[in-house]
C-alpha positions in Angstrom: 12.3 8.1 -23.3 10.7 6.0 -20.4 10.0 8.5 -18.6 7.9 10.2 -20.9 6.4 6.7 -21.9 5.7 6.4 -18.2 4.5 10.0 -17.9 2.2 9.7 -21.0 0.8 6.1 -19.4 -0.3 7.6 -16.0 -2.4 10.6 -17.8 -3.8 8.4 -20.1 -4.9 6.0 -16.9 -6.3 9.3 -15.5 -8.5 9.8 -18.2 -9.7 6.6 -19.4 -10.9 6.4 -15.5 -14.4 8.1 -15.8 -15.5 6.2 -19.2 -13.8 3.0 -17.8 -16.2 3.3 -14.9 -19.6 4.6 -17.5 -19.1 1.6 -19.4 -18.9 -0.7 -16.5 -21.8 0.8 -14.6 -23.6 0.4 -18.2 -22.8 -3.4 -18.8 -24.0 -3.7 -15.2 -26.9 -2.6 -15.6 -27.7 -4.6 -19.0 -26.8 -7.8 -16.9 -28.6 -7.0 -13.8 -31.7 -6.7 -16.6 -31.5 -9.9 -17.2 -31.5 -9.2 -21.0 -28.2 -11.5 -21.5 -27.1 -15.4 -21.1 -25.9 -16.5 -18.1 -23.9 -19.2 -19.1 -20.8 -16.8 -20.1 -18.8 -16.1 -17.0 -18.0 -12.4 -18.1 -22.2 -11.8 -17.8 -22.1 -13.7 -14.0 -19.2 -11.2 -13.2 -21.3 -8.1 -14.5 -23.8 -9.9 -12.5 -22.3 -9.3 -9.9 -20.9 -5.9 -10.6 -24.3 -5.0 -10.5 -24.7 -5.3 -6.9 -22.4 -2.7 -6.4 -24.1 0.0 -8.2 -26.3 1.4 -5.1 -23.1 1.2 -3.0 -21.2 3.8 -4.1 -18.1 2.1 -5.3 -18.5 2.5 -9.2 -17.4 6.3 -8.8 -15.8 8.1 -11.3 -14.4 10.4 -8.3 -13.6 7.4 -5.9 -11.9 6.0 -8.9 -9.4 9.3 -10.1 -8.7 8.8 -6.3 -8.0 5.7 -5.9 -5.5 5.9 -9.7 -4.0 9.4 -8.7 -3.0 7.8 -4.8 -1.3 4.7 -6.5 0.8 6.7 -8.8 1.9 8.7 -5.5 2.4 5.3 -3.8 4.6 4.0 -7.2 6.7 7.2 -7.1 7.7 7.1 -3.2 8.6 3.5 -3.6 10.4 4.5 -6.6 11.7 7.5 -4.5 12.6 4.9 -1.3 14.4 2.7 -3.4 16.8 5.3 -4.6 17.5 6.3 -0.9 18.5 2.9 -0.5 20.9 2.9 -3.2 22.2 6.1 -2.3 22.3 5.0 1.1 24.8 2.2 0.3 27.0 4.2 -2.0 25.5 2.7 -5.3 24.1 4.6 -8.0 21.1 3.8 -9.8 19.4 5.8 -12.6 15.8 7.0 -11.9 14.3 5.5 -14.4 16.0 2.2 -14.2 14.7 1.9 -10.7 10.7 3.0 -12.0 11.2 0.5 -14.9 12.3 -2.0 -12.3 9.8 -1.6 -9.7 6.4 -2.9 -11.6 8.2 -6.2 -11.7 9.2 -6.7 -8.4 5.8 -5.8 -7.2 4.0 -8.6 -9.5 6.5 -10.9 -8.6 6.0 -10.3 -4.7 2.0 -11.0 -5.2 2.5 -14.4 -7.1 5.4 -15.2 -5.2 5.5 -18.6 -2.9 7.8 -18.3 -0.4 7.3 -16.1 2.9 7.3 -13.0 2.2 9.1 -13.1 -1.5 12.1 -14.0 0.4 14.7 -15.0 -2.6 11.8 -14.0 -5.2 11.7 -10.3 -5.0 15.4 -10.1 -4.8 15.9 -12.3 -7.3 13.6 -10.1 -9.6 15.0 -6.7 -8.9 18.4 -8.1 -9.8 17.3 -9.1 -13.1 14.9 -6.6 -13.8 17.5 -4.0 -13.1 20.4 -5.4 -15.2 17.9 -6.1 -17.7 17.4 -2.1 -18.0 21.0 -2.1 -17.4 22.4 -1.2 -14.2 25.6 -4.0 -13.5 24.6 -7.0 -12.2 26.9 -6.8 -8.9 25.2 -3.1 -8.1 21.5 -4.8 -8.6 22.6 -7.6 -6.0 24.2 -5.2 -3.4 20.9 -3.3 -3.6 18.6 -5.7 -3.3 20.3 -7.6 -0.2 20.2 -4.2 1.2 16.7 -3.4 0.4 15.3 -6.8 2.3 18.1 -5.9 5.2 15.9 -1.9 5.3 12.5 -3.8 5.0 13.1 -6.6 7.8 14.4 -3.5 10.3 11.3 -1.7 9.8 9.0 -4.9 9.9 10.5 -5.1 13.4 10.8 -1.7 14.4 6.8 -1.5 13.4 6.4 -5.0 15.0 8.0 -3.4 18.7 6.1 -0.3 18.4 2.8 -2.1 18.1 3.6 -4.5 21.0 4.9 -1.3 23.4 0.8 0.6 22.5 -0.4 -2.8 22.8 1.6 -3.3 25.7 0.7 0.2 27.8 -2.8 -0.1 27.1 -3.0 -3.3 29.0 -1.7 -1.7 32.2 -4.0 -0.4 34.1 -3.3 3.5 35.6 -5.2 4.0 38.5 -6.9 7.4 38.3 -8.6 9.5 40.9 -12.2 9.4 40.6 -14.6 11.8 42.6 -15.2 9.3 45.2 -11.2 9.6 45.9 -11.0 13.4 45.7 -14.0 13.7 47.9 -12.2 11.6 50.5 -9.0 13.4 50.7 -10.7 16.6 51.0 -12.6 15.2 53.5 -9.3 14.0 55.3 -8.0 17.1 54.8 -10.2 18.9 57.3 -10.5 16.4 59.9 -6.5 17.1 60.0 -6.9 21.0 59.9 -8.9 20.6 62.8 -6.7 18.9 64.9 
């Protein structure tokens, strides 16, 4: 039943996308006018959505976009994190994990430590039993889970230091000047 909840909530996003932006680029307009009061903040906000009008970014086509690659980025973390249950021998439904994942990602934005370090696990553990998955199997996941993402922090971290790294030295190359030379050398000993 989620599923299809879930399913039916990213089509309707999809579709409300090119009115949503209409009406915006309409209540920009009206403010940018200067027909309404500007003492209410919601009129200095369309204020200053109006600025954006001539630069491209109220698109109904940028927007789809932008909607249709954040349901592809929810579904491979939802797709990642089952790996990483299945990867440590505990199973967890599907749709427990997508139910869960919304919640962990809002509490990693507001969160106040480094990182969500304690927050985000402490979320996924009680998101997930909330939807049902045993408390113990939520915990082993998520201590894994923060074990996966601080390996590929560093492994990213060392890549970016080793192509930071190589193109700081400096390979000599051969320029005309050089090859000119040798051949140069190069008869002055056939010669001999």
């Amino acid at each position: 039943m989620w599923m299809l909840a879930a399913a039916g909530a990213m089509l309707l996003v999809l579709l409300a996308v090119e009115p949503s932006v209409r009406v915006i680029r309409r209540l920009a307009l009206l403010a940018a006018s200067g027909n309404m009061s500007s003492r209410n903040k919601l009129v200095a906000i369309l204020q200053s959505l109006s600025e954006l009008q001539h630069s491209g970014l109220l698109n109904a086509r940028l927007a789809r976009r932008l909607v249709t690659l954040s349901i592809l980025r929810f579904t491979v973390v939802v797709l990642m994190s089952i790996e990483t249950a299945d990867a440590i021998g505990v199973h967890i439904p599907f749709w427990q994990m997508a139910a869960a994942v919304p919640f962990v990602v809002i509490a990693s934005v507001l969160a106040l430590t480094p990182g969500g370090l304690g927050v985000n696990e402490l979320t996924s553990v009680t998101a997930l039993k909330m939807f049902g998955t045993p408390l113990t199997v939520g915990a082993d996941w998520a201590v894994a889970n923060r074990i996966l993402i601080a390996v590929s922090y560093i492994s990213v971290a060392l890549c970016a230091a080793i192509v930071l790294g190589a193109r700081r030295v400096k390979i000599p190359r051969a320029t005309e000047a050089d090859s000119d030379e040798k051949a140069v050398v190069g008869q002055h000993e056939s010669t001999l």
